[in-house]
Backbone as CSV, one residue per row, in Angstrom:
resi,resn,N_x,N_y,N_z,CA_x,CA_y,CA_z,C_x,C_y,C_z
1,UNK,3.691,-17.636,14.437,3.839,-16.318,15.052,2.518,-15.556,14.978
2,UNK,2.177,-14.836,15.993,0.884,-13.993,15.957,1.314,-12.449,15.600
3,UNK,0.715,-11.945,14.254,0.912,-10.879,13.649,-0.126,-10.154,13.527
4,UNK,-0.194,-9.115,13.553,-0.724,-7.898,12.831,-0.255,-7.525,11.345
5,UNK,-1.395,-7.638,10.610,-1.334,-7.328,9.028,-1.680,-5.735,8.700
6,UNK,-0.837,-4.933,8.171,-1.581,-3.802,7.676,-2.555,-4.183,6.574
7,UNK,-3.402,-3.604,6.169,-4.229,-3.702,5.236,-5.205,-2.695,4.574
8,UNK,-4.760,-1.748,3.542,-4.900,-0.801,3.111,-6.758,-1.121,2.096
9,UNK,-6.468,-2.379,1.763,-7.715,-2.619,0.863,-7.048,-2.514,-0.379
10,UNK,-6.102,-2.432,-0.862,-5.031,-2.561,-2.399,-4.987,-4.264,-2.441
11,UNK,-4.160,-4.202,-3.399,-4.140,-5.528,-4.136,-2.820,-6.084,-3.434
12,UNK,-1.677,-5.693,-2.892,-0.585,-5.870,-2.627,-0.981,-6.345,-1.024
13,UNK,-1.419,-5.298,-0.193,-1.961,-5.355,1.457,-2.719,-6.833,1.307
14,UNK,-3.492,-6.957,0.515,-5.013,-7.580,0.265,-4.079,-9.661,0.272
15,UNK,-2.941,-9.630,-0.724,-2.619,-10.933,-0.716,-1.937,-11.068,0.117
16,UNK,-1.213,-9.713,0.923,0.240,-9.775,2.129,-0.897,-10.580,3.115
17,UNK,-2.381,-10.184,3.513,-3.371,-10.781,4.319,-3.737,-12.216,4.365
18,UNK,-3.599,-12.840,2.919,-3.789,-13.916,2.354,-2.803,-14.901,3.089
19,UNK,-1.385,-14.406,2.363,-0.502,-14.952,3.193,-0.063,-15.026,3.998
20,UNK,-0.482,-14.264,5.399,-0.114,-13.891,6.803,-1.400,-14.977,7.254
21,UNK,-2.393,-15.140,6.523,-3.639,-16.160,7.216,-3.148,-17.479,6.856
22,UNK,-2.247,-17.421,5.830,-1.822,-19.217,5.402,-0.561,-19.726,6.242
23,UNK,0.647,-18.871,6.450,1.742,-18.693,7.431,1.556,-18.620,8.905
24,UNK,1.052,-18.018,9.347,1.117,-16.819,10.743,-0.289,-17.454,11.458
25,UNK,-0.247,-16.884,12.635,-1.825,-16.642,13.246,-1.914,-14.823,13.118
26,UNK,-3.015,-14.513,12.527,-3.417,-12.853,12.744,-4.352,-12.827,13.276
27,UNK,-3.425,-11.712,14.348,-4.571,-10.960,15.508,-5.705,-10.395,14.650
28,UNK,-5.131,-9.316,14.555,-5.501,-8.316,13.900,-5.827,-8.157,12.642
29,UNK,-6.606,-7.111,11.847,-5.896,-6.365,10.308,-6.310,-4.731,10.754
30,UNK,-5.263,-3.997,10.351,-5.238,-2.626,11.016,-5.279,-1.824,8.957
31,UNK,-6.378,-1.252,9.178,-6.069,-0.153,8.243,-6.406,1.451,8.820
32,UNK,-5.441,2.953,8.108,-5.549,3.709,8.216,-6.218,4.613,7.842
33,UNK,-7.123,5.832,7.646,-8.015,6.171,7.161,-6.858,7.955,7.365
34,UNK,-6.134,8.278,6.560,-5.409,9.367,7.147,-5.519,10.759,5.777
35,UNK,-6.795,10.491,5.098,-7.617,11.288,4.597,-6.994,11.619,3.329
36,UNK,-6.441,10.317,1.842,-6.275,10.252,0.997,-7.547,10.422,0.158
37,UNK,-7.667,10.249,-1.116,-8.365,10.313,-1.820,-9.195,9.502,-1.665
38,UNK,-8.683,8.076,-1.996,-9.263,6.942,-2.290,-9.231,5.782,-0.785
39,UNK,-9.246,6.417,0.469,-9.332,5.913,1.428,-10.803,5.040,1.663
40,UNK,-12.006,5.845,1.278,-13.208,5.658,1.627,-13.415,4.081,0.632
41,UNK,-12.696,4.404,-0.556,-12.630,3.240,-1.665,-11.964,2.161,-1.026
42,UNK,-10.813,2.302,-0.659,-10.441,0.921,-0.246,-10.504,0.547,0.989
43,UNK,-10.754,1.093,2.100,-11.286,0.544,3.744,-12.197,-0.460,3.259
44,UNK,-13.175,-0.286,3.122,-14.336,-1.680,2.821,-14.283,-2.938,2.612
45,UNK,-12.756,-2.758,1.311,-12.542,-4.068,0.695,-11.568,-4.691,1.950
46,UNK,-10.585,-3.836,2.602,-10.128,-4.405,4.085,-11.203,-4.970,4.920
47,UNK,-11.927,-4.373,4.868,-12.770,-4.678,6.335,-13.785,-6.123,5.438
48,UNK,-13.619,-6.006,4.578,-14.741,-6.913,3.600,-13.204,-8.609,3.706
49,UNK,-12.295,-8.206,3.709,-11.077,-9.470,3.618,-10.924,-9.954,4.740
50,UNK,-10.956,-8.645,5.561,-10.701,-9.097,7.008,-12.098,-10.291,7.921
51,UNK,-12.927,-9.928,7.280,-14.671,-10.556,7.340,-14.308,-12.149,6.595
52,UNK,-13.879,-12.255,5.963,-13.352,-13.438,5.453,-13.100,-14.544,6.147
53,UNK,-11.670,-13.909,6.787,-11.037,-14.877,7.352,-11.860,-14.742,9.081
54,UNK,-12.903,-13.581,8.852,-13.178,-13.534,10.590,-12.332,-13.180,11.829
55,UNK,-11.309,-11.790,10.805,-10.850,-11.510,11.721,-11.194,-9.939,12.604
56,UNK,-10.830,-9.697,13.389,-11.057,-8.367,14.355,-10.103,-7.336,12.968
57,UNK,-10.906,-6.324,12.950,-10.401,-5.243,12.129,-10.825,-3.966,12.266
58,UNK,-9.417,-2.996,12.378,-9.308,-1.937,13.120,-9.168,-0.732,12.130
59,UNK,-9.720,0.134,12.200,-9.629,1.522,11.629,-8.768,2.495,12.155
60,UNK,-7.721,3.035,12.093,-7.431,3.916,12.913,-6.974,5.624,12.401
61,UNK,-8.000,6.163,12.141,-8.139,7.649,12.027,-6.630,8.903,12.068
62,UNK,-6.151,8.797,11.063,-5.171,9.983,11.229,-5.749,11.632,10.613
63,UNK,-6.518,12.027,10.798,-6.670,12.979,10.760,-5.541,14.023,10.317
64,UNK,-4.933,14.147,11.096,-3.945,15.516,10.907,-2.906,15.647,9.771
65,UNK,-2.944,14.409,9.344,-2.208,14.121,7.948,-2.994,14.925,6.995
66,UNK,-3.918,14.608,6.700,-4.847,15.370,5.786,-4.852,17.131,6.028
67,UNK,-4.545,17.843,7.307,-4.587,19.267,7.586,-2.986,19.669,7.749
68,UNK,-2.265,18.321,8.265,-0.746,18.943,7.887,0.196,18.862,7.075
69,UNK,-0.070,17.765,6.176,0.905,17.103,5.103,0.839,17.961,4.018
70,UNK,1.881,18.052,2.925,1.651,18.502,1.658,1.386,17.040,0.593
71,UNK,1.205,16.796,-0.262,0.743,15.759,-0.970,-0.183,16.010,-1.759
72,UNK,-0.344,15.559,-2.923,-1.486,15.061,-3.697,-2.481,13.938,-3.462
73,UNK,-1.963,13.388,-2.775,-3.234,11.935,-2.321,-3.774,12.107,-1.555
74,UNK,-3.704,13.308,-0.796,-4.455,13.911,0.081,-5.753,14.676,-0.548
75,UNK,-6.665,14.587,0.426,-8.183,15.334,0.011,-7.644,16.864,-0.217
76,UNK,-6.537,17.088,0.761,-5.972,18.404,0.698,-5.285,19.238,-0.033
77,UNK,-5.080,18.639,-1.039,-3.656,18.125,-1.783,-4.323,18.468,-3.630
78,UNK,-3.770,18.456,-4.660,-4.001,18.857,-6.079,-4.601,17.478,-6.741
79,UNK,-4.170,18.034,-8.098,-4.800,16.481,-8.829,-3.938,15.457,-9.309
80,UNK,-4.420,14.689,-9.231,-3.353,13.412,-8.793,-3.322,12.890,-10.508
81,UNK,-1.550,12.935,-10.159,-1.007,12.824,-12.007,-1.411,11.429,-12.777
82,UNK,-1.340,11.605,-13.520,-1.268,10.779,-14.757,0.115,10.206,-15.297
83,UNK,-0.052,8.699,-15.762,1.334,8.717,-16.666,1.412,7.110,-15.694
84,UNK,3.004,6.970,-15.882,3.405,5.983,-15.453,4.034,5.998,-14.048
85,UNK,3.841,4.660,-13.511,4.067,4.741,-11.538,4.960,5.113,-11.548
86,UNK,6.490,4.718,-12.264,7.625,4.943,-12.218,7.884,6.770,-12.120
87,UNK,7.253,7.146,-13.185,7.804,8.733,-13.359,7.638,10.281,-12.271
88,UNK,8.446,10.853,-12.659,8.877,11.728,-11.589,7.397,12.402,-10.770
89,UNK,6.549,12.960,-11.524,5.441,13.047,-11.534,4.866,12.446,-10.445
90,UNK,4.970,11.263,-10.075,4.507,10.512,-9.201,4.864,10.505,-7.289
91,UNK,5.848,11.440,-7.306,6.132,12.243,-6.721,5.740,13.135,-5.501
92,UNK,4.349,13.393,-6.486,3.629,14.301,-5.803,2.670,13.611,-5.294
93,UNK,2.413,12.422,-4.999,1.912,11.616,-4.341,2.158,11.236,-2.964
94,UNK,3.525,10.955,-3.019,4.230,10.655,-1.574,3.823,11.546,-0.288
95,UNK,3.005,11.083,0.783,2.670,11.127,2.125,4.126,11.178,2.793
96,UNK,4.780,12.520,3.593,5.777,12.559,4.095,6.045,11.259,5.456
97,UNK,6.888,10.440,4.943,7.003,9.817,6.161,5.603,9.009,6.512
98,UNK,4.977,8.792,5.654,3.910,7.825,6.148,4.167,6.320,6.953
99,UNK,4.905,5.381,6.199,4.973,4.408,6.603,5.841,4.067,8.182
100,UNK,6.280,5.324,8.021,7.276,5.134,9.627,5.763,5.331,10.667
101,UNK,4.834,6.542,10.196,4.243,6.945,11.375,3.007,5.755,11.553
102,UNK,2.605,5.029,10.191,1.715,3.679,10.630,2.355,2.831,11.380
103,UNK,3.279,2.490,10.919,4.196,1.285,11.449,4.061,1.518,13.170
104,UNK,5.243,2.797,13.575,5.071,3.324,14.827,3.535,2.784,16.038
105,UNK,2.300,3.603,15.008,1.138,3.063,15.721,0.683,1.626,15.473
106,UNK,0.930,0.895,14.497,0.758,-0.373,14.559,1.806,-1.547,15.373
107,UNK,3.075,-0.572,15.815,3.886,-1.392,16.239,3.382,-1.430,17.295
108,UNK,2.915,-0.089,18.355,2.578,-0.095,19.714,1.215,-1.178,20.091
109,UNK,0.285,-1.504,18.476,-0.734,-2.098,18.776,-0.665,-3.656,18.957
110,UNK,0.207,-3.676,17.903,0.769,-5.141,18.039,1.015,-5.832,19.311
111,UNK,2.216,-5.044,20.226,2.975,-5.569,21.119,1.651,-5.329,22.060
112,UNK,1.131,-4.426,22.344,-0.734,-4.786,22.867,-1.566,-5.755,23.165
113,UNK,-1.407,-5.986,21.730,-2.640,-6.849,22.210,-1.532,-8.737,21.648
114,UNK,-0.301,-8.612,21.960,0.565,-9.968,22.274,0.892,-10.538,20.761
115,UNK,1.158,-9.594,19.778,1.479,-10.190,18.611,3.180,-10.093,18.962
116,UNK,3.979,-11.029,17.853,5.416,-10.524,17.241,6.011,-10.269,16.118
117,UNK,4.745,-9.797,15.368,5.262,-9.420,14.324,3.810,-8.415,13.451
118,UNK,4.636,-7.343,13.019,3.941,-6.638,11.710,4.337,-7.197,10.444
119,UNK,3.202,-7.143,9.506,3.079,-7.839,8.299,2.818,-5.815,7.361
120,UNK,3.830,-6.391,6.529,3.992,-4.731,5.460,3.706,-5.152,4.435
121,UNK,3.018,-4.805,3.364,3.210,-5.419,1.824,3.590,-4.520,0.920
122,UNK,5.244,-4.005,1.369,5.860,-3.082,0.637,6.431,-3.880,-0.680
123,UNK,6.677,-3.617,-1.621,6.912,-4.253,-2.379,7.862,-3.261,-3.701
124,UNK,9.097,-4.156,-4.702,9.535,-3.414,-5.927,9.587,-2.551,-5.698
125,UNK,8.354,-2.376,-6.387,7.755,-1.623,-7.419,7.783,0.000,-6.752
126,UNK,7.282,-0.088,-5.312,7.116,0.760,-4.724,8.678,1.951,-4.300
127,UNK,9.710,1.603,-4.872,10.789,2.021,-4.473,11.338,2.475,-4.938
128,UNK,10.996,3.054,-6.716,11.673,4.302,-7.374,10.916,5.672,-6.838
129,UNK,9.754,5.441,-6.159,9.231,6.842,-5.647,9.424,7.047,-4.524
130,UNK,8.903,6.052,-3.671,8.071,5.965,-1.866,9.750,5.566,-1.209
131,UNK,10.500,6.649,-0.606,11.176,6.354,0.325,11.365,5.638,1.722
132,UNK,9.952,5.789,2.034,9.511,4.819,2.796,9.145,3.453,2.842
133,UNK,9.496,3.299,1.435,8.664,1.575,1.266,9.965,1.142,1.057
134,UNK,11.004,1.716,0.463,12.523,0.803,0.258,13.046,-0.003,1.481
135,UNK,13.590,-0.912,1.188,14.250,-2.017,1.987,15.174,-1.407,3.291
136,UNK,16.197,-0.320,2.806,17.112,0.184,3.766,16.006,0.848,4.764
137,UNK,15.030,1.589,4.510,14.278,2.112,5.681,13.333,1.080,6.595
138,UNK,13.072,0.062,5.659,12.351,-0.690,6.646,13.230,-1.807,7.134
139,UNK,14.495,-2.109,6.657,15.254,-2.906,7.339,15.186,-1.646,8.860
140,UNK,15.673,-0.485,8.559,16.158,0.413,9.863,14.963,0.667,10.840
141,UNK,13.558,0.751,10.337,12.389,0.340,10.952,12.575,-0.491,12.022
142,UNK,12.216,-1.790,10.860,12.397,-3.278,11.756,13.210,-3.242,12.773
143,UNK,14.617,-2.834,12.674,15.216,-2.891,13.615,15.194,-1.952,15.151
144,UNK,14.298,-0.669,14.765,13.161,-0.002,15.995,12.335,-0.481,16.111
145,UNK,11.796,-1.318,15.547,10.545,-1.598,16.149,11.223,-3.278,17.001
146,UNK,11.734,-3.838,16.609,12.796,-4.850,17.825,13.374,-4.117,19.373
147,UNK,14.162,-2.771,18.889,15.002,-2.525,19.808,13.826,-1.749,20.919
148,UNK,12.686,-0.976,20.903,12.021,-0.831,21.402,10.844,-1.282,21.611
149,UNK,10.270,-2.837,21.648,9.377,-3.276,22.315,9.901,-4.350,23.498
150,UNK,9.411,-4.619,24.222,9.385,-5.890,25.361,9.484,-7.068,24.198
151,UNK,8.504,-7.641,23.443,8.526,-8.726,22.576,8.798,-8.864,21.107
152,UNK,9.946,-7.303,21.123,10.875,-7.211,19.545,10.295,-8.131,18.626
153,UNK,9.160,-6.854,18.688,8.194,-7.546,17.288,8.783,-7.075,15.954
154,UNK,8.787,-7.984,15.389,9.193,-7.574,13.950,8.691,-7.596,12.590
155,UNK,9.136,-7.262,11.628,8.510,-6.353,10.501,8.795,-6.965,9.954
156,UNK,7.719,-7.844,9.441,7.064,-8.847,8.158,7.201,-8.191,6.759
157,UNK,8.223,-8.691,5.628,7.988,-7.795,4.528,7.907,-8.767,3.340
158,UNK,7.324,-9.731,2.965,7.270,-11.026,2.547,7.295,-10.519,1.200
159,UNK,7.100,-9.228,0.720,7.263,-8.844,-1.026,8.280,-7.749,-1.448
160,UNK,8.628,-7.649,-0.410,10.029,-6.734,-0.295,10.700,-6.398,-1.945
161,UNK,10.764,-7.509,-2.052,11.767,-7.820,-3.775,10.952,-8.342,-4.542
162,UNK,9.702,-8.379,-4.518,9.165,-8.690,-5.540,8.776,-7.693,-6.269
163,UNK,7.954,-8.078,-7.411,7.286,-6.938,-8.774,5.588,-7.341,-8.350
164,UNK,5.180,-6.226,-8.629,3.585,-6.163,-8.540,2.734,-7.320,-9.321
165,UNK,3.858,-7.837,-10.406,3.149,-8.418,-11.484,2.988,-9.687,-10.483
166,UNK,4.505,-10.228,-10.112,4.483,-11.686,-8.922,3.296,-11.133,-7.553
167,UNK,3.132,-10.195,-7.085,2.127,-10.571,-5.719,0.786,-10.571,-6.592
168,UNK,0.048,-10.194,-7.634,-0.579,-10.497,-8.270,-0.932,-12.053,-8.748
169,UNK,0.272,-12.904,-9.373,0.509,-13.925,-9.276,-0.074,-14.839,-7.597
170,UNK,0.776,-14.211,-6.756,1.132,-15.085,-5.352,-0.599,-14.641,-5.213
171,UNK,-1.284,-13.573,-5.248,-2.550,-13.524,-4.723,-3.777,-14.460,-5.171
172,UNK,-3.256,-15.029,-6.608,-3.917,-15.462,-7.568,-4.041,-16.925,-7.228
173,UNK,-2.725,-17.555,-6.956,-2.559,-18.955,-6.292,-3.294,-19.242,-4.756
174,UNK,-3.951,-17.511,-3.953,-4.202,-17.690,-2.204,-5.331,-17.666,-2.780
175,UNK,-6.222,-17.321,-3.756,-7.869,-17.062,-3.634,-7.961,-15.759,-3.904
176,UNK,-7.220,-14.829,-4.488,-7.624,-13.909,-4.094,-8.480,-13.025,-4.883
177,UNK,-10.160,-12.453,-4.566,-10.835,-12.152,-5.208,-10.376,-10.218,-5.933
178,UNK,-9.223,-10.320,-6.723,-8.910,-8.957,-7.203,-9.695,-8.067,-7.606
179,UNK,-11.800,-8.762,-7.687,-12.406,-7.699,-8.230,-12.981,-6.915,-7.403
180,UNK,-12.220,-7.126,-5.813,-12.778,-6.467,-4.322,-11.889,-6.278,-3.837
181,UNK,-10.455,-5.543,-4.895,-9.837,-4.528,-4.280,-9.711,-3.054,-4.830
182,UNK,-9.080,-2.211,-4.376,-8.751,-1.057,-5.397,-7.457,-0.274,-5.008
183,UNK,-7.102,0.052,-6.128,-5.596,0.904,-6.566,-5.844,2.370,-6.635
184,UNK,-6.982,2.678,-7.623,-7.012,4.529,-8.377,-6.786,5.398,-6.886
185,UNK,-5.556,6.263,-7.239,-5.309,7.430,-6.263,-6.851,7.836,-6.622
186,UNK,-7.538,7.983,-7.620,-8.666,9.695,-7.902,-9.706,9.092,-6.709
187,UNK,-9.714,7.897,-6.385,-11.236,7.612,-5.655,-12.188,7.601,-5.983
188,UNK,-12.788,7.818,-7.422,-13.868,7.986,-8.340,-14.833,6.930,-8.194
189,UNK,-15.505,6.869,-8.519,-16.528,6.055,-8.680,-16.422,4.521,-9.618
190,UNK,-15.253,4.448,-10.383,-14.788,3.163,-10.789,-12.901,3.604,-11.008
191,UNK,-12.447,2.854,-11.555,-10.919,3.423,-11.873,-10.693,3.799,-12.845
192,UNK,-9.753,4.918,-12.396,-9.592,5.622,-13.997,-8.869,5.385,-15.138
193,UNK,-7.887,4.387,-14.415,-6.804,3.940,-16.318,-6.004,4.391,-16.274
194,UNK,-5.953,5.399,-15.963,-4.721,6.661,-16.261,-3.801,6.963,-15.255
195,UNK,-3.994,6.801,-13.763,-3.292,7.416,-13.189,-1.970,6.546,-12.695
196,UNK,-1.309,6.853,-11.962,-0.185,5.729,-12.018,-0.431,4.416,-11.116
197,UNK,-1.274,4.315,-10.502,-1.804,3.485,-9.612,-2.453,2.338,-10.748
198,UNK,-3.264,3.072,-11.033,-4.325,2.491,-12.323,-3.223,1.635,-13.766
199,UNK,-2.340,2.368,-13.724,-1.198,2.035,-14.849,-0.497,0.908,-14.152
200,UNK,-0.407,0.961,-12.799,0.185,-0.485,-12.202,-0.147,-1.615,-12.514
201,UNK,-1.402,-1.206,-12.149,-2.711,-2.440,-11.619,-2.750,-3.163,-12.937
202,UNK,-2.733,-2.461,-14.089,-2.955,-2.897,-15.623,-1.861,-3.843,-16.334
203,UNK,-0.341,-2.897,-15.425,0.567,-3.714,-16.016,0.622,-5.025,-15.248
204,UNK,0.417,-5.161,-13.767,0.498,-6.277,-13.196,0.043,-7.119,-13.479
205,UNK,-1.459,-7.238,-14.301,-2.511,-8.503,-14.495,-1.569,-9.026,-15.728
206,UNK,-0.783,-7.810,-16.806,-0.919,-8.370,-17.996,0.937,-9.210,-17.570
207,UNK,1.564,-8.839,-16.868,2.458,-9.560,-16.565,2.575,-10.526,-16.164
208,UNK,1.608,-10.858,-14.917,1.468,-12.167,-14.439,0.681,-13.302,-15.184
209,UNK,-0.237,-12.498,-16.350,-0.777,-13.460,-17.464,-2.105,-13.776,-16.877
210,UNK,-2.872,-12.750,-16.064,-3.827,-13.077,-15.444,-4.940,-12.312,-16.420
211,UNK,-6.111,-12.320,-16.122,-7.526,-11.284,-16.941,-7.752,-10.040,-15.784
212,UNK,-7.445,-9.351,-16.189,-7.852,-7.924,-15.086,-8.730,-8.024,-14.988
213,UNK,-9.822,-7.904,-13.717,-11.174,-7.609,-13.647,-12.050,-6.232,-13.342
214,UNK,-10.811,-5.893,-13.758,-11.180,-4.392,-13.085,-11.977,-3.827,-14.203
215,UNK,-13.005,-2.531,-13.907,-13.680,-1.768,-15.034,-13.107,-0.082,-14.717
216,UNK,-12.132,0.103,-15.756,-11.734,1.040,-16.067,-12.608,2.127,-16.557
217,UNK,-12.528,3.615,-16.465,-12.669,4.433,-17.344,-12.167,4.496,-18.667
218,UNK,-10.668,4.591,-18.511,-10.310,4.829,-19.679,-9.644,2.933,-19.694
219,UNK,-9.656,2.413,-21.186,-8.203,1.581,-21.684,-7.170,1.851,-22.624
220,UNK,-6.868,3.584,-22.931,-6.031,3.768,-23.702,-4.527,2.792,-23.540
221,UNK,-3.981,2.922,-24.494,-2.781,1.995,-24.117,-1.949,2.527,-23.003
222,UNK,-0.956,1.564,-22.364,-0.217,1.985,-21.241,1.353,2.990,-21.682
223,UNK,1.107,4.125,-20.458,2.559,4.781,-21.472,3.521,3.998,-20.737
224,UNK,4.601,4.544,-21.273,5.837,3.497,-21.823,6.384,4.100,-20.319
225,UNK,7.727,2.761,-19.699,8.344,3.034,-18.144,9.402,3.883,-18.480
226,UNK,9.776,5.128,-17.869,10.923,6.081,-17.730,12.038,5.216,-17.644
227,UNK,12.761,5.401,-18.984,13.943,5.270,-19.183,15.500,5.493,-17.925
228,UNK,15.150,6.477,-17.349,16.056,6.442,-15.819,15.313,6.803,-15.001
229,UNK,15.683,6.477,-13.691,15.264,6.689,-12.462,14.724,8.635,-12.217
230,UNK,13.670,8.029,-11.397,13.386,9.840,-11.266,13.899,10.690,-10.461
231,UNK,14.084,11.698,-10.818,14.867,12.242,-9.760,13.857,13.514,-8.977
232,UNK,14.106,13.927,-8.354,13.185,15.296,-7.765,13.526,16.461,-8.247
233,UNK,12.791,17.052,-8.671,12.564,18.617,-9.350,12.129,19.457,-9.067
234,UNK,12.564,20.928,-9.664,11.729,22.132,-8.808,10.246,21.907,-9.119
235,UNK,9.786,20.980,-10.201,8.290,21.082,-10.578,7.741,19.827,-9.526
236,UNK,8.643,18.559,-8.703,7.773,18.250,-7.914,8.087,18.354,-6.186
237,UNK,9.274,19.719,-5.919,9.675,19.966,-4.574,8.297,20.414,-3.765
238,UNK,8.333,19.732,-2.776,7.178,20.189,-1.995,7.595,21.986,-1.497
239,UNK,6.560,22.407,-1.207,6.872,23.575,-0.537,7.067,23.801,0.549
240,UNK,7.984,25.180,0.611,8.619,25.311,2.049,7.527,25.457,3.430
């Protein structure tokens, strides 16, 4: 099948690429630039993966996210929490509706330029916070992005149910060079350790039994995963 891969430049996007080049034919690799923190950080390592395999790789500029969204991962947006991915805190991260509105423009690009399928590397992990990355929305996705194209392209989610620690693993078995990707929401100048992105990335290597290569700021120890699910609070309701 000829697909289009999203590809953010993360560690998750980065092996979903791996394996869409070992499976699939890819057109494309499409990443978004929709004015997060750490956008400028990880485009490169996309466009640097996508150079790899020699494929055509696309930037595509959302602007108005960054001047209309509320969020923390936005340039626009506060300082991006600390602690563990799981906790409520993390919250304030979430891009309203992001993944519907990439998908949307990657779906129209796809069926474009003659692919049938988008490749997502939503994964777990991603689904006590990101409403958008859970299974029921992108099953209901997938099934718009079928019912409205000519060649009901469909939505590749090959880590759906997995844990960060396994695509870590699965990336590890494709080649995959983890010290030319990046996670830190802050965008800093190396990663910081601390933030929940950074707290992923840490737990994933040590789960899958791999050597992190990453160079942290901090290596204090990792805090401990929230005992129940998070729920939303007046301390992380977006404003009216």
């Amino acid at each position: 099948m000829k697909v289009v891969v999203l590809c953010s430049g993360g560690m998750d996007s980065v092996t979903a690429l791996y394996w869409a080049a070992e499976t699939h034919s890819v057109g494309a690799v499409v990443s978004f630039d929709y004015g997060s923190k750490h956008n400028a950080r990880e485009i490169p390592f996309a466009a640097e993966h996508a150079a790899r395999f020699g494929l055509r790789h696309e930037v595509i500029r959302l602007d108005f996210m960054n001047r209309l969204f509320a969020s923390d991962l936005l340039k626009s947006g506060g300082e991006i929490p600390e602690g563990h991915y799981e906790a409520a805190s993390m919250q304030r991260t979430v891009v309203p509706f992001r993944n519907a509105i990439m998908l949307s423009i990657a779906c129209g690009f796809a069926e474009s330029m003659g692919a049938e399928g988008l490749v997502i590397a939503a994964h777990g992990g991603d689904h006590a916070i990101y409403p958008d990355c859970r299974e029921d929305f992108m099953r209901a996705m997938g099934d718009a992005m079928r019912a409205g194209t000519y060649a009901e392209v469909q939505l590749l989610r090959p880590f759906i149910a997995m844990t960060k620690g396994s695509i870590a693993a699965e990336g590890a078995r494709r080649g995959v060079d983890f010290a030319r990707t990046w996670s830190c929401y802050k965008g800093g100048g190396i990663h910081c350790g601390k933030c929940g992105t950074c707290v992923e990335r840490r737990e994933a290597f040590a789960q899958a039994g791999l050597k992190d290569p990453t160079v942290y700021a901090s290596n204090d120890p990792l805090p401990a995963k929230p005992l129940v699910e998070p729920k939303l609070t007046e301390g992380t309701k977006r404003p009216a």
